[in-house]
PyMOL Python script that loads the backbone (N, CA, C, O; Angstrom):
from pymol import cmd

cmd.read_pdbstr("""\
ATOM      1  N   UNK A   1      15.220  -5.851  37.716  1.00  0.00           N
ATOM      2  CA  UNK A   1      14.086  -5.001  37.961  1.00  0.00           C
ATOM      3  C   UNK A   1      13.324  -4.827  36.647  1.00  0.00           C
ATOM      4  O   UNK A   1      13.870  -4.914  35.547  1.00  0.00           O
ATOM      5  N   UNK A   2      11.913  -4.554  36.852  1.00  0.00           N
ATOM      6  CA  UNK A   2      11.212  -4.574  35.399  1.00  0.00           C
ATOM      7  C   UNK A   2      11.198  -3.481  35.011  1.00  0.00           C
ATOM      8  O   UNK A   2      10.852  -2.620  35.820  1.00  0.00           O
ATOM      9  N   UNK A   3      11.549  -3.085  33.687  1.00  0.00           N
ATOM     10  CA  UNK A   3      10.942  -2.084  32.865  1.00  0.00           C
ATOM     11  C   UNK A   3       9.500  -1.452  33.019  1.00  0.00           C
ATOM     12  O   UNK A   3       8.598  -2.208  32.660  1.00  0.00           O
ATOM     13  N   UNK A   4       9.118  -0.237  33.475  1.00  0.00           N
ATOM     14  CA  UNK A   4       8.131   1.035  33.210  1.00  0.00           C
ATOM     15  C   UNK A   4       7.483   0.374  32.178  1.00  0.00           C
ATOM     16  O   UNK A   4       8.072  -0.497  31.538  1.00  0.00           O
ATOM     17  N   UNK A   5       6.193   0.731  31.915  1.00  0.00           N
ATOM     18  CA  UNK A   5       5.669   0.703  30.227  1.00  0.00           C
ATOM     19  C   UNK A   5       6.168   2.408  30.009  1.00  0.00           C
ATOM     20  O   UNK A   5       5.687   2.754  28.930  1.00  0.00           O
ATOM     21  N   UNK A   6       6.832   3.406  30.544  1.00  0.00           N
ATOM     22  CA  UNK A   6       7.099   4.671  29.830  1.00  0.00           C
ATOM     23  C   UNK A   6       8.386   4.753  29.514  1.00  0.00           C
ATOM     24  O   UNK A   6       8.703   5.792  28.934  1.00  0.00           O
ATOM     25  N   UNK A   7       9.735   3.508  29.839  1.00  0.00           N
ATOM     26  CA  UNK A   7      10.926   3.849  29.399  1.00  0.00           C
ATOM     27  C   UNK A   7      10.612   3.545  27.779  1.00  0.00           C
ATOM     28  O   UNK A   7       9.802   2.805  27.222  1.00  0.00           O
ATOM     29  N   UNK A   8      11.536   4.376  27.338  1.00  0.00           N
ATOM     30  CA  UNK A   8      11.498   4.313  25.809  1.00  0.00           C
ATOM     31  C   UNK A   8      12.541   4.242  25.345  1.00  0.00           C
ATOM     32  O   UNK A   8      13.406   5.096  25.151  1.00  0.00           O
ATOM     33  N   UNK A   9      12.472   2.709  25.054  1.00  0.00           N
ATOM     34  CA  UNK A   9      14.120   2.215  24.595  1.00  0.00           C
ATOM     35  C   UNK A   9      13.422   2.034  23.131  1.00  0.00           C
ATOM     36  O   UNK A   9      12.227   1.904  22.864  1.00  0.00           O
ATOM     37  N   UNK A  10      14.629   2.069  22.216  1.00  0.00           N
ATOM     38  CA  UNK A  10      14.597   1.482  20.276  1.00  0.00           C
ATOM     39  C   UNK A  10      14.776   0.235  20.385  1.00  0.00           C
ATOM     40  O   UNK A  10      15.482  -0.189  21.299  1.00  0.00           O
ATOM     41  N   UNK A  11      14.152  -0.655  19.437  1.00  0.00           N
ATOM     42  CA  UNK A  11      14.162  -1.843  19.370  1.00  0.00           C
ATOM     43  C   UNK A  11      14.992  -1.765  18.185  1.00  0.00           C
ATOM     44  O   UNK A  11      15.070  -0.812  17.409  1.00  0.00           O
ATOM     45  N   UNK A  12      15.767  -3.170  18.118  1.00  0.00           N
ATOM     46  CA  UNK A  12      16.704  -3.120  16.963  1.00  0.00           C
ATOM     47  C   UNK A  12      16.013  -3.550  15.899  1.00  0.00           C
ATOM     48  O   UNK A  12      14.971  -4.205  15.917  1.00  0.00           O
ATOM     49  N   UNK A  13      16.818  -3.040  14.665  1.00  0.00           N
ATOM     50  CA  UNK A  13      16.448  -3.189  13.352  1.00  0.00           C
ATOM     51  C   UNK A  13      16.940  -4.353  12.937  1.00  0.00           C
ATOM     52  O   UNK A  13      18.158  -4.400  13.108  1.00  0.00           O
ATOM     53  N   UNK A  14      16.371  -5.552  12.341  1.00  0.00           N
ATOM     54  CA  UNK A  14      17.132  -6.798  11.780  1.00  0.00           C
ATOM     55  C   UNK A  14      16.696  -7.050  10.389  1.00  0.00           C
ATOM     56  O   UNK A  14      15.535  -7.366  10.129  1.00  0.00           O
ATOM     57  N   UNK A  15      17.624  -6.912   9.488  1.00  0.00           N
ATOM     58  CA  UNK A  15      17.601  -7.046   7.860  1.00  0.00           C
ATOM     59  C   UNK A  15      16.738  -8.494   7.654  1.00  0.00           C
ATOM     60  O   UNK A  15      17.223  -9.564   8.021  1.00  0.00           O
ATOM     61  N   UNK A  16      15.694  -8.417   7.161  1.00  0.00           N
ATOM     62  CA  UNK A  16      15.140  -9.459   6.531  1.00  0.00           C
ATOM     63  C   UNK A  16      14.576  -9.871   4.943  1.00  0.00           C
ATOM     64  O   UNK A  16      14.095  -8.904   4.351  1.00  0.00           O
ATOM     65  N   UNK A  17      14.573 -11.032   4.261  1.00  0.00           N
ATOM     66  CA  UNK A  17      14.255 -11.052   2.961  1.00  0.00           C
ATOM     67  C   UNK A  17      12.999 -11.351   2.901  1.00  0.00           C
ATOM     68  O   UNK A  17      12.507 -12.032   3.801  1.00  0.00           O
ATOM     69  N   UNK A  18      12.302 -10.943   1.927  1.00  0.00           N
ATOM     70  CA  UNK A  18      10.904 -11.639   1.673  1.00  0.00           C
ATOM     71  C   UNK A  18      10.960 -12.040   0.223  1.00  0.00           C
ATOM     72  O   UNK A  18      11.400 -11.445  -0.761  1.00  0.00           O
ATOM     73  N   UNK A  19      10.174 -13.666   0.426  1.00  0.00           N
ATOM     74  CA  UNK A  19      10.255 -14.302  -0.620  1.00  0.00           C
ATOM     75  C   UNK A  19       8.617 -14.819  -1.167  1.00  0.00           C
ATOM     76  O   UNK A  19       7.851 -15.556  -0.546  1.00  0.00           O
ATOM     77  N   UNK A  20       8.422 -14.274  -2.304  1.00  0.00           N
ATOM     78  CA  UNK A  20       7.316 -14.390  -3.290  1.00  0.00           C
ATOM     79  C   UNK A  20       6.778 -15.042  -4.444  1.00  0.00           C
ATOM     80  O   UNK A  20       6.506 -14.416  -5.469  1.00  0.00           O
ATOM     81  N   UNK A  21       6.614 -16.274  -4.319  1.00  0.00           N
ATOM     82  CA  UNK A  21       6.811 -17.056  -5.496  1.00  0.00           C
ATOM     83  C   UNK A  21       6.405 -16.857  -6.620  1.00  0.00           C
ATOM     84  O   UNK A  21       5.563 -15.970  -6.480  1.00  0.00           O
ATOM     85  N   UNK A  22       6.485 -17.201  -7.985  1.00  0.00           N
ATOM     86  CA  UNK A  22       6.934 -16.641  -9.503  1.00  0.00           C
ATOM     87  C   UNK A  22       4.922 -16.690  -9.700  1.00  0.00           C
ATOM     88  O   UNK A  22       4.235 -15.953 -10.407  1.00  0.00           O
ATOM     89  N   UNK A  23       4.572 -17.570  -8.994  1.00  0.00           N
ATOM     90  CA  UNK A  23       2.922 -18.164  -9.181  1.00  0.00           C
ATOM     91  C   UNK A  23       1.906 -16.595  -8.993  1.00  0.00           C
ATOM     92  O   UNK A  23       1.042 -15.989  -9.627  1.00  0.00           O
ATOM     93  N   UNK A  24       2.703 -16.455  -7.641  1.00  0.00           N
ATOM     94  CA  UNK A  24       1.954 -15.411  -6.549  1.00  0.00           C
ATOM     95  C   UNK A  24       2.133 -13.756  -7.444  1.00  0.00           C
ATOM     96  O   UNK A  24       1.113 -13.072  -7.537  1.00  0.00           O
ATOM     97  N   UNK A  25       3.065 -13.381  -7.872  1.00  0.00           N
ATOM     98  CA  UNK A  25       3.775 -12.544  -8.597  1.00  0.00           C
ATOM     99  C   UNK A  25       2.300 -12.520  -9.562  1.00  0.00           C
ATOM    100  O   UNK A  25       1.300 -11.815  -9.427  1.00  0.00           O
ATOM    101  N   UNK A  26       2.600 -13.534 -10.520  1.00  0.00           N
ATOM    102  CA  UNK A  26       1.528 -13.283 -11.574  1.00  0.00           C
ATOM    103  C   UNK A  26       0.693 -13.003 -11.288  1.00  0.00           C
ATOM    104  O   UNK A  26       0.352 -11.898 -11.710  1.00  0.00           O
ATOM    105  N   UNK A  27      -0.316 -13.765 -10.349  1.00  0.00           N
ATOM    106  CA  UNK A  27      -1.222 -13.654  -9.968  1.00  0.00           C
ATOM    107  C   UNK A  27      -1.886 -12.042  -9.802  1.00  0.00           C
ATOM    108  O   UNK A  27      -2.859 -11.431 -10.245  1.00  0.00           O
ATOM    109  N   UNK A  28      -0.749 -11.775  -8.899  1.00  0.00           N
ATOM    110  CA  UNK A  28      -0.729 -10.067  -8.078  1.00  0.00           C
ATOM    111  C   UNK A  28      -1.346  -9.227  -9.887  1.00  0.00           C
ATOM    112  O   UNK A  28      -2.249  -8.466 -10.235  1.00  0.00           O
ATOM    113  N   UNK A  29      -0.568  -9.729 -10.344  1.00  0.00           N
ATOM    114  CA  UNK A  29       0.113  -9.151 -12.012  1.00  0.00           C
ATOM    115  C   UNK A  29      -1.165  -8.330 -12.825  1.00  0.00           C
ATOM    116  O   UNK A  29      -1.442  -7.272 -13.389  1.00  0.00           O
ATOM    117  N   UNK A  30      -1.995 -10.343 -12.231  1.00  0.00           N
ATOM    118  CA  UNK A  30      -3.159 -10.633 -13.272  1.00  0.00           C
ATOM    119  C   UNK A  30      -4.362  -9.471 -12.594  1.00  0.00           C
ATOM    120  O   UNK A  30      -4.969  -8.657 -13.290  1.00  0.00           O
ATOM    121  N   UNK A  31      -4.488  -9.587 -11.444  1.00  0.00           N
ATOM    122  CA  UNK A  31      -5.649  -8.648 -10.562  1.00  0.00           C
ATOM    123  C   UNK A  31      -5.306  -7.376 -11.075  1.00  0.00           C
ATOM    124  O   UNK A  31      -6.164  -6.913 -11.827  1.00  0.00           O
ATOM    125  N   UNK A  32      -4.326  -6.687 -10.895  1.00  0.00           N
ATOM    126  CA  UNK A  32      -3.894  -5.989 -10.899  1.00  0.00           C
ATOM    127  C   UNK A  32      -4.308  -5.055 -12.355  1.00  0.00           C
ATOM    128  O   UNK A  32      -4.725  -3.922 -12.596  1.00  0.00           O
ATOM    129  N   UNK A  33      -3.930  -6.234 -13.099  1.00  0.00           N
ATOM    130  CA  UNK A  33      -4.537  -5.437 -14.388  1.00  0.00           C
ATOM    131  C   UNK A  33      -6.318  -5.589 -14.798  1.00  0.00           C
ATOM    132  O   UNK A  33      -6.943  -4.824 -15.533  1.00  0.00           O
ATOM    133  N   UNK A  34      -6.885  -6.871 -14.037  1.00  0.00           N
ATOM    134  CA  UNK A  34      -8.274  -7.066 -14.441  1.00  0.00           C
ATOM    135  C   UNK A  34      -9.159  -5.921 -13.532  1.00  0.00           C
ATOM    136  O   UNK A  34     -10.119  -5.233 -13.879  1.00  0.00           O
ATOM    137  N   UNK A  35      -8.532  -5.990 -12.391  1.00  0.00           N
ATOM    138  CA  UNK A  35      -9.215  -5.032 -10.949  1.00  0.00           C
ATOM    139  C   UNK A  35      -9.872  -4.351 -11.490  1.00  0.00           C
ATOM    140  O   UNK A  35      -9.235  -3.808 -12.392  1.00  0.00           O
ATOM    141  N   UNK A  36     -11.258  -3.922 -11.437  1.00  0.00           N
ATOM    142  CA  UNK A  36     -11.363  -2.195 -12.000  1.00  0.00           C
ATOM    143  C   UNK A  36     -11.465  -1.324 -11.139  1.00  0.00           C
ATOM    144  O   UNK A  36     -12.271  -1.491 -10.225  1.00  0.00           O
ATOM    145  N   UNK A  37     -10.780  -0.322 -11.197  1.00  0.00           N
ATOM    146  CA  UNK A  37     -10.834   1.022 -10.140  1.00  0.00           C
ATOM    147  C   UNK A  37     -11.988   1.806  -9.836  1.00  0.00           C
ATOM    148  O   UNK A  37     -12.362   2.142 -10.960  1.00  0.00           O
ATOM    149  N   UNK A  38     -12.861   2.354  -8.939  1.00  0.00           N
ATOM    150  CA  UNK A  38     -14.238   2.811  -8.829  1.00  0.00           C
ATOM    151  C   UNK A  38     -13.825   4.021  -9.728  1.00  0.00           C
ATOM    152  O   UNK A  38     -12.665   4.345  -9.978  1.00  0.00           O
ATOM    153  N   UNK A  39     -15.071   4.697 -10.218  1.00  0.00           N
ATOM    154  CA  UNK A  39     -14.768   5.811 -10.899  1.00  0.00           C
ATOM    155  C   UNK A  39     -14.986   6.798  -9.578  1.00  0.00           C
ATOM    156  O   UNK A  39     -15.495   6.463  -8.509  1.00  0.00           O
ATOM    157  N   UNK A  40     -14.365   8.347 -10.007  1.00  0.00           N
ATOM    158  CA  UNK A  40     -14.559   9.323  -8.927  1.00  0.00           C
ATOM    159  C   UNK A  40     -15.613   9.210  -8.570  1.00  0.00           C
ATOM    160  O   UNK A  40     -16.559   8.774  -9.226  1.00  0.00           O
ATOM    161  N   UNK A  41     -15.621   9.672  -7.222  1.00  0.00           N
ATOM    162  CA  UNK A  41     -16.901  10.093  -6.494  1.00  0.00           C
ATOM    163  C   UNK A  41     -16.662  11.557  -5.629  1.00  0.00           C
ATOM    164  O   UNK A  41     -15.529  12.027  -5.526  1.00  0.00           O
ATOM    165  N   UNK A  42     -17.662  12.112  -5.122  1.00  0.00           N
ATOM    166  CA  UNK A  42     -17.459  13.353  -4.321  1.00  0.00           C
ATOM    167  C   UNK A  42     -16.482  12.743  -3.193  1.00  0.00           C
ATOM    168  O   UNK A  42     -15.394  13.208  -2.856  1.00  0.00           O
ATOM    169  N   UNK A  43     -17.189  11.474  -2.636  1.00  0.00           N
ATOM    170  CA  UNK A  43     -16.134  11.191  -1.515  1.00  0.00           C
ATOM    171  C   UNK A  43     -14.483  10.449  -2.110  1.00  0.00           C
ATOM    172  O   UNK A  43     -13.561  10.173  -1.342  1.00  0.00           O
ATOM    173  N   UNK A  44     -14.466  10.338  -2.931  1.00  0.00           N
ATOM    174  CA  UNK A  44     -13.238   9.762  -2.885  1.00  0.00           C
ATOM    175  C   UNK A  44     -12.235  10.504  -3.749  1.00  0.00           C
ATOM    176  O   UNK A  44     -11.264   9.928  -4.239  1.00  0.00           O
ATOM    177  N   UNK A  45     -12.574  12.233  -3.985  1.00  0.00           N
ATOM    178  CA  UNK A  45     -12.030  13.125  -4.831  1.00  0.00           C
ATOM    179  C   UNK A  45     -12.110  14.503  -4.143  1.00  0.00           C
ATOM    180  O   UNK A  45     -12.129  15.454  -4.924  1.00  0.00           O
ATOM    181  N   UNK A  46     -12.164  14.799  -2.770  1.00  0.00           N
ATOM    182  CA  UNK A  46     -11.904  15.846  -2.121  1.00  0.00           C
ATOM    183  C   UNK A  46     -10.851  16.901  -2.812  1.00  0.00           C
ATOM    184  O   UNK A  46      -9.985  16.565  -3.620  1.00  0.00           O
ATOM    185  N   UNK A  47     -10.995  17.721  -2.527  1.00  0.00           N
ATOM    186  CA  UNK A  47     -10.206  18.747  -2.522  1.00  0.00           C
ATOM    187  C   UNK A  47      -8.918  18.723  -1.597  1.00  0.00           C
ATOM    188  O   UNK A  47      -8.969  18.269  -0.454  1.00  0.00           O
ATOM    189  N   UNK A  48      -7.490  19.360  -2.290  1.00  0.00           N
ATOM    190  CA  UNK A  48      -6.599  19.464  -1.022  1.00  0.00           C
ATOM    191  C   UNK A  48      -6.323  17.872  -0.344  1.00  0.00           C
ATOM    192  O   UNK A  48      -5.698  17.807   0.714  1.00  0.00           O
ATOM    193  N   UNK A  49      -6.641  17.063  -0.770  1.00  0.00           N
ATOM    194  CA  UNK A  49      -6.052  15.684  -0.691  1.00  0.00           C
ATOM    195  C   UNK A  49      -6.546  15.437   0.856  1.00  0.00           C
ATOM    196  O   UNK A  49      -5.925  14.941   1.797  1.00  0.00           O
ATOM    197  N   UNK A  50      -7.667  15.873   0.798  1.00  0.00           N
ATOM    198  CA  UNK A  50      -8.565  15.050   2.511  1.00  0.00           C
ATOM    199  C   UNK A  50      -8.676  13.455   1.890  1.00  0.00           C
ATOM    200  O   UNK A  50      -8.864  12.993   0.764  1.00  0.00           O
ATOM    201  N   UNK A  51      -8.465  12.906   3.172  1.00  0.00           N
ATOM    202  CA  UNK A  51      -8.921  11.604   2.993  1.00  0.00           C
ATOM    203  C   UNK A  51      -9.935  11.352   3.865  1.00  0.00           C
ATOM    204  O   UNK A  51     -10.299  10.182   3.984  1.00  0.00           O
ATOM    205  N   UNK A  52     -10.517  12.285   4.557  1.00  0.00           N
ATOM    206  CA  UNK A  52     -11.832  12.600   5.466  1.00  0.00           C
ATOM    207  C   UNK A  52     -12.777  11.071   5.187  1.00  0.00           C
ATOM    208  O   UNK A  52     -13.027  10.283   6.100  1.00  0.00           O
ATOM    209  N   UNK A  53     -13.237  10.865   3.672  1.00  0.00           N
ATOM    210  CA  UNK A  53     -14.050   9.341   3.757  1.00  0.00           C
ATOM    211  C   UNK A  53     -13.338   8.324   3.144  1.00  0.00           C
ATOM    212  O   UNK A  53     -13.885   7.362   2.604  1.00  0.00           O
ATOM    213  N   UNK A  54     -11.637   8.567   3.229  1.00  0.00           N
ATOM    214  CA  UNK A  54     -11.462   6.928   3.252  1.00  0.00           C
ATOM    215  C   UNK A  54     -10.029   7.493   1.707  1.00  0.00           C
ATOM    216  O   UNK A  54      -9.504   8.603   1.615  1.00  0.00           O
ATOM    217  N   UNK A  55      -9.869   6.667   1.070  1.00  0.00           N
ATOM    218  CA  UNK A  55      -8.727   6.500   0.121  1.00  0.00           C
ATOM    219  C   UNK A  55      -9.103   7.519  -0.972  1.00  0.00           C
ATOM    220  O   UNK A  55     -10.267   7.724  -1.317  1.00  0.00           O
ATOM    221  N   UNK A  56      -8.014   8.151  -1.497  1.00  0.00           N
ATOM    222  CA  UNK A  56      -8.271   8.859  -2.581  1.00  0.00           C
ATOM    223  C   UNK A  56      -8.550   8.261  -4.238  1.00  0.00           C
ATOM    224  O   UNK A  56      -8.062   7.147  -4.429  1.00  0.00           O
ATOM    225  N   UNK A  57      -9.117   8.747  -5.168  1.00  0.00           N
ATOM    226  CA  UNK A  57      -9.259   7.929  -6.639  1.00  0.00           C
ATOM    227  C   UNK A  57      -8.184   8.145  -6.766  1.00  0.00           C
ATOM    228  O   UNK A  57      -7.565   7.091  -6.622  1.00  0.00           O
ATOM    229  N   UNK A  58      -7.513   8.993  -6.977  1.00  0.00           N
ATOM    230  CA  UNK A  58      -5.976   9.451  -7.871  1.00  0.00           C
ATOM    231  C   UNK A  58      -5.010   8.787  -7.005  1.00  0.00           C
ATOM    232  O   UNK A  58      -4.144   8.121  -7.573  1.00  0.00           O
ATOM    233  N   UNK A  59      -5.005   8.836  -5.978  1.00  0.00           N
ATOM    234  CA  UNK A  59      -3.650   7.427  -5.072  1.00  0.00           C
ATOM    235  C   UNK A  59      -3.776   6.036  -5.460  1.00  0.00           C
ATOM    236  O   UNK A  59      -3.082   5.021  -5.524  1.00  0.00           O
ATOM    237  N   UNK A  60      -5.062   6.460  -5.711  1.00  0.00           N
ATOM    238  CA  UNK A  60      -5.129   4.358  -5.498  1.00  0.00           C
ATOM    239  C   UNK A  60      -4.704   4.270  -7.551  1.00  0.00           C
ATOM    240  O   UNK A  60      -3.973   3.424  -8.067  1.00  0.00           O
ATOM    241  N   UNK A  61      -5.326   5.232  -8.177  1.00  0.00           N
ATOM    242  CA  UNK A  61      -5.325   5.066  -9.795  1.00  0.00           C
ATOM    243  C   UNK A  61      -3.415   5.299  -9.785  1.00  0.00           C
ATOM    244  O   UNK A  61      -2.610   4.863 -10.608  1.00  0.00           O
ATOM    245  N   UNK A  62      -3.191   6.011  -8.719  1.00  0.00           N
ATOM    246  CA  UNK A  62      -1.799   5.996  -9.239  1.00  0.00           C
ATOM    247  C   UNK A  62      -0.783   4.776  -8.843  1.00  0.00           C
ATOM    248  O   UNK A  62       0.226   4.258  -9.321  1.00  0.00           O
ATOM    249  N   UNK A  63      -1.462   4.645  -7.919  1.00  0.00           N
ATOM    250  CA  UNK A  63      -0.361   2.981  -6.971  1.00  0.00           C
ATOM    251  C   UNK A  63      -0.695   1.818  -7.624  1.00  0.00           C
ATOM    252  O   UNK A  63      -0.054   0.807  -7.337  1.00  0.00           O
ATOM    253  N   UNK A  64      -1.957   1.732  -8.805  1.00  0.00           N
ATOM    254  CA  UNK A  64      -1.839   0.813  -9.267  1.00  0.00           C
ATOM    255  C   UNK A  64      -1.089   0.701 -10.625  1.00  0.00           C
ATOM    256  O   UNK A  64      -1.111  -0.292 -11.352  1.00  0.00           O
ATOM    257  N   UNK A  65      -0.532   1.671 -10.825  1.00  0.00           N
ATOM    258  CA  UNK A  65      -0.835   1.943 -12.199  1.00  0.00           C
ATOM    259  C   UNK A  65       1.363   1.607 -11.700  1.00  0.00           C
ATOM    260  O   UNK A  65       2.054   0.614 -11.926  1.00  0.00           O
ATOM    261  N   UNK A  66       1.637   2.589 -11.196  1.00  0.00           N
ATOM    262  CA  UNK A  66       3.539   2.309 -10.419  1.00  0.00           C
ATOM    263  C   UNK A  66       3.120   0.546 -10.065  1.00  0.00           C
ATOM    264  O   UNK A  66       3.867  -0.064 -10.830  1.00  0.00           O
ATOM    265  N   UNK A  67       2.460  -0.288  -9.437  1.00  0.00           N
ATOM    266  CA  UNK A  67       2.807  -1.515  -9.286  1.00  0.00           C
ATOM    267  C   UNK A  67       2.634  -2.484 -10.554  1.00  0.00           C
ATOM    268  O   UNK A  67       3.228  -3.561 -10.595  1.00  0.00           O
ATOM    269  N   UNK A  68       1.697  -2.000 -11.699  1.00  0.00           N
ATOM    270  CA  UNK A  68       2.017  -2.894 -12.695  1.00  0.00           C
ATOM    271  C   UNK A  68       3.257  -2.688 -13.672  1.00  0.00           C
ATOM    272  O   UNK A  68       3.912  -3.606 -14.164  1.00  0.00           O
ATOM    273  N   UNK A  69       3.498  -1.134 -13.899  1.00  0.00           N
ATOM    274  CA  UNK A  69       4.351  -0.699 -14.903  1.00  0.00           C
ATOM    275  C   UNK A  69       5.504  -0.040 -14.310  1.00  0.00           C
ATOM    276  O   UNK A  69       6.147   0.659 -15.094  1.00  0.00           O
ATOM    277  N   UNK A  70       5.888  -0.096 -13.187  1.00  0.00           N
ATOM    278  CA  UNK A  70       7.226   0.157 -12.458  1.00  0.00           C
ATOM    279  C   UNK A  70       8.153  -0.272 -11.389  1.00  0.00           C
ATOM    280  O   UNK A  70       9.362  -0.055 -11.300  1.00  0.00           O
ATOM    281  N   UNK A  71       7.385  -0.905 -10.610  1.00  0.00           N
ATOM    282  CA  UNK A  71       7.665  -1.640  -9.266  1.00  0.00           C
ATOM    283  C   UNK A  71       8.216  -2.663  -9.855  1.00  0.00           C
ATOM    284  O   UNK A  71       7.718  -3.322 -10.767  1.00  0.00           O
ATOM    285  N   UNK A  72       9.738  -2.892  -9.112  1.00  0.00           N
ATOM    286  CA  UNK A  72      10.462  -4.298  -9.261  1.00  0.00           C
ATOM    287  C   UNK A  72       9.936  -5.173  -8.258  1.00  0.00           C
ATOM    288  O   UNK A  72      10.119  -5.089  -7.043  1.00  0.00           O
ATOM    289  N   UNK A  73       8.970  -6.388  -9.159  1.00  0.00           N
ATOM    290  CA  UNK A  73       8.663  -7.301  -8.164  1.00  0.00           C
ATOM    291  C   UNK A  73       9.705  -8.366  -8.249  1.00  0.00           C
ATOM    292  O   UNK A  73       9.678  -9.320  -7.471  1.00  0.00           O
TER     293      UNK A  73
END
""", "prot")
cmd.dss("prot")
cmd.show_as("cartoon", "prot")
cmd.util.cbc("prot")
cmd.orient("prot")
């Protein structure tokens, strides 16, 4: 018999690796440090951490800043 679209079964979890080559890495490395970040704007520096128009300056200044100088790639 077929499954409802409302039973709500868990789908299983299956351990997988991801593999990134040494090329791609740099690359990420190189943007990463050339990128330049927009400077604040009213919209992208709300108050109280709205993201009302889109990504914050200080998340994105901070996620780049943890993926060049902390993140084990």
């Amino acid at each position: 018999m077929a499954k409802s679209s409302t039973d709500k079964t868990t789908p299983r979890i299956t351990p997988f690796t991801v593999r990134v080559s040494d090329d791609d890495l740099q690359q990420l490395d190189l943007l990463l440090r050339i990128t330049p970040i927009a400077k604040p704007t009213y919209e992208n520096s709300l108050p109280d951490g709205d993201r009302k128009y889109g990504m914050r300056h200080d998340w994105l200044k901070q996620a780049v800043e943890e993926w060049k100088n902390t993140f084990d790639w």
